[in-house]
mmCIF file of the C-alpha atoms, coordinates in Angstrom:
data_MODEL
# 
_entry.id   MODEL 
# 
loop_
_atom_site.group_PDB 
_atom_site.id 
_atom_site.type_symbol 
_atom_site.label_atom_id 
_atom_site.label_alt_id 
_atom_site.label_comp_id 
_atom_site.label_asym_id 
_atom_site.label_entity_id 
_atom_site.label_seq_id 
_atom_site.pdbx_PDB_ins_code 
_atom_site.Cartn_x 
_atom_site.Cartn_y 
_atom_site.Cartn_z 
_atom_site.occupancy 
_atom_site.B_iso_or_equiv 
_atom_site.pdbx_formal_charge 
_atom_site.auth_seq_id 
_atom_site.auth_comp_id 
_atom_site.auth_asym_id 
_atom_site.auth_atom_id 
_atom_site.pdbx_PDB_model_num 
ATOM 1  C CA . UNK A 1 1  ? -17.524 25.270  33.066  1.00 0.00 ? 1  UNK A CA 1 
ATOM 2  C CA . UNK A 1 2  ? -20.241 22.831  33.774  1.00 0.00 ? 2  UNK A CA 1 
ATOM 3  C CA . UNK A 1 3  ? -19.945 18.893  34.276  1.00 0.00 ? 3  UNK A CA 1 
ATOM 4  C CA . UNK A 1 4  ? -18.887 16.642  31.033  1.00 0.00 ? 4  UNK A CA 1 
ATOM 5  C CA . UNK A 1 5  ? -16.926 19.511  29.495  1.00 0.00 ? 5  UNK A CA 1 
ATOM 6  C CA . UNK A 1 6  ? -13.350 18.508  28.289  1.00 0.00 ? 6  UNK A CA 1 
ATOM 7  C CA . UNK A 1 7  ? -10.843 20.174  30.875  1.00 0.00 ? 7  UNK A CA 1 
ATOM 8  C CA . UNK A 1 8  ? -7.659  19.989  28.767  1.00 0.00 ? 8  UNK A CA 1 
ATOM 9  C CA . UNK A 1 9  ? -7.561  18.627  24.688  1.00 0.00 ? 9  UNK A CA 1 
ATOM 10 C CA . UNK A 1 10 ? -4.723  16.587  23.752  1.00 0.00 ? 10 UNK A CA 1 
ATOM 11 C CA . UNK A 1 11 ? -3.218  15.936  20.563  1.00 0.00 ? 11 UNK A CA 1 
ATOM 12 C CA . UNK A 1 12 ? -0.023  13.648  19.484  1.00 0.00 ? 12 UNK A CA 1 
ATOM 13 C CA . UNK A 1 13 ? 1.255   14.839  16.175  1.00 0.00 ? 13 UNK A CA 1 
ATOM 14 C CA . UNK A 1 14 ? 4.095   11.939  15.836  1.00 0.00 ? 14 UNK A CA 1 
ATOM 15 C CA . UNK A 1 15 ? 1.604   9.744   16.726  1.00 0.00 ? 15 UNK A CA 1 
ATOM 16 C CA . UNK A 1 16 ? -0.715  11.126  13.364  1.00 0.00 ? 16 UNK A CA 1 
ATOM 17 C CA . UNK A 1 17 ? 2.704   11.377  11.664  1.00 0.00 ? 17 UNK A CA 1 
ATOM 18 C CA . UNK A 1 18 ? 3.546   7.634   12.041  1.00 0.00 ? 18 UNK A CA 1 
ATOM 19 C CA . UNK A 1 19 ? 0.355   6.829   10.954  1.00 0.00 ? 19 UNK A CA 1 
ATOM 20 C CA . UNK A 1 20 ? 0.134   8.820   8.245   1.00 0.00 ? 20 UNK A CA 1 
ATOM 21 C CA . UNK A 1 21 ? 3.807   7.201   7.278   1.00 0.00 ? 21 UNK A CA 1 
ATOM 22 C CA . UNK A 1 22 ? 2.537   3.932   7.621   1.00 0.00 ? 22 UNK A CA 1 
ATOM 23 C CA . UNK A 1 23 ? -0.426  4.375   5.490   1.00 0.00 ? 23 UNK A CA 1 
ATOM 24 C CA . UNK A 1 24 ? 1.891   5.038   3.090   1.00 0.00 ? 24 UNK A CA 1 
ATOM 25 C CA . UNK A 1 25 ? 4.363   2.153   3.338   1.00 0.00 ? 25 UNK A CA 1 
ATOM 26 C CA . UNK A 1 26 ? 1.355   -0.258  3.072   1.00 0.00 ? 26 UNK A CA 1 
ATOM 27 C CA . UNK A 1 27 ? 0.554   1.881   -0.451  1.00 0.00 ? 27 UNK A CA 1 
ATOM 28 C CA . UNK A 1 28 ? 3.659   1.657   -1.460  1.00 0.00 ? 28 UNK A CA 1 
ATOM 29 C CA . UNK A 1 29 ? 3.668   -2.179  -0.839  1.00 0.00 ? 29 UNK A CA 1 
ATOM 30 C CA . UNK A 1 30 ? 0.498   -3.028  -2.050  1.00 0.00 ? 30 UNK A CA 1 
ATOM 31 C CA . UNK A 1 31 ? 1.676   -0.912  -5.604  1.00 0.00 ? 31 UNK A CA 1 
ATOM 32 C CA . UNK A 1 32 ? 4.769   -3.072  -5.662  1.00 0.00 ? 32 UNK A CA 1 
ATOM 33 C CA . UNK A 1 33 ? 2.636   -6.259  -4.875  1.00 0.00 ? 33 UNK A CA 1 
ATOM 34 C CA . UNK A 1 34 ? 0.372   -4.951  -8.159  1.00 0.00 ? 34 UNK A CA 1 
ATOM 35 C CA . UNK A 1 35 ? 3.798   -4.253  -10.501 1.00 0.00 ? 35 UNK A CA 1 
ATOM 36 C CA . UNK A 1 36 ? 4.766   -7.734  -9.701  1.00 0.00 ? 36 UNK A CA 1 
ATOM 37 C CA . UNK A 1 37 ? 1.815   -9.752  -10.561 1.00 0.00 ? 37 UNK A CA 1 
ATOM 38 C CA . UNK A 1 38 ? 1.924   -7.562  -13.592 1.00 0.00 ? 38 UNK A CA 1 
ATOM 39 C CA . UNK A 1 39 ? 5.389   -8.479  -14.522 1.00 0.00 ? 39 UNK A CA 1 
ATOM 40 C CA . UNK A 1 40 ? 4.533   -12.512 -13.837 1.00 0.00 ? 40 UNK A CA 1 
ATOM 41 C CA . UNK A 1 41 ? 1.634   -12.185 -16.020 1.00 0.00 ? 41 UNK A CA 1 
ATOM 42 C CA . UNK A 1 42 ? 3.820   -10.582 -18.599 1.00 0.00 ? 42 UNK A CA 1 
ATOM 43 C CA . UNK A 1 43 ? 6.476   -13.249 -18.414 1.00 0.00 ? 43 UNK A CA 1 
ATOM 44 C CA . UNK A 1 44 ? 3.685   -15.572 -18.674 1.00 0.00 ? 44 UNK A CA 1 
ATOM 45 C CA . UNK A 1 45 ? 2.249   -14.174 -21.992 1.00 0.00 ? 45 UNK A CA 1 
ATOM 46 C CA . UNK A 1 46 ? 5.748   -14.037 -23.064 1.00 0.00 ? 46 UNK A CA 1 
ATOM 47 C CA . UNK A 1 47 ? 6.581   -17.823 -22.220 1.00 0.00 ? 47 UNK A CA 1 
ATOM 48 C CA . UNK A 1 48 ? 2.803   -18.966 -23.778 1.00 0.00 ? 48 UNK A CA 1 
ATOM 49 C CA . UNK A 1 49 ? 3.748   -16.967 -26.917 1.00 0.00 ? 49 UNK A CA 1 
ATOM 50 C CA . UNK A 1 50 ? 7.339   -18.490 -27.485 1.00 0.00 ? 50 UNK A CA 1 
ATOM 51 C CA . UNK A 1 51 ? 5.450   -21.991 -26.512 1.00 0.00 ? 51 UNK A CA 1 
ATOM 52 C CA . UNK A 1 52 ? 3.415   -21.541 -29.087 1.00 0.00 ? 52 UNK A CA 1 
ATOM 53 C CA . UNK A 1 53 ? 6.373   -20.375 -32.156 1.00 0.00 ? 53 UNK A CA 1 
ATOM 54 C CA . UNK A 1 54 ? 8.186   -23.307 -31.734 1.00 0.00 ? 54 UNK A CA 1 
ATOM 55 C CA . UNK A 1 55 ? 6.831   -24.950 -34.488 1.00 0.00 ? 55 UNK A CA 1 
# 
């Protein structure tokens, strides 16, 4: 063993887990954030094409 050589490695799998887990969450809200602007512009379309019928 000489000087600058790691005595003891540590490692903190619930740590990795929970950020792992929140990786995930923030996917899962940015797809929802993505499903709902799709859905407004969908309404939108919708609303812009019965606009336009009511003639």
């Amino acid at each position: 063993m000489k000087a600058g050589d790691p005595i003891l490695g540590l490692g903190n799998q619930q740590f990795q887990m929970d950020a792992i887990n929140r990786e995930a969450q923030l996917l899962d809200q940015q797809n929802n954030l993505r499903n709902t602007r799709l859905n407004m512009d969908q309404q939108t379309n919708t609303w812009r094409h019965e606009l336009l019928n009511l003639d």
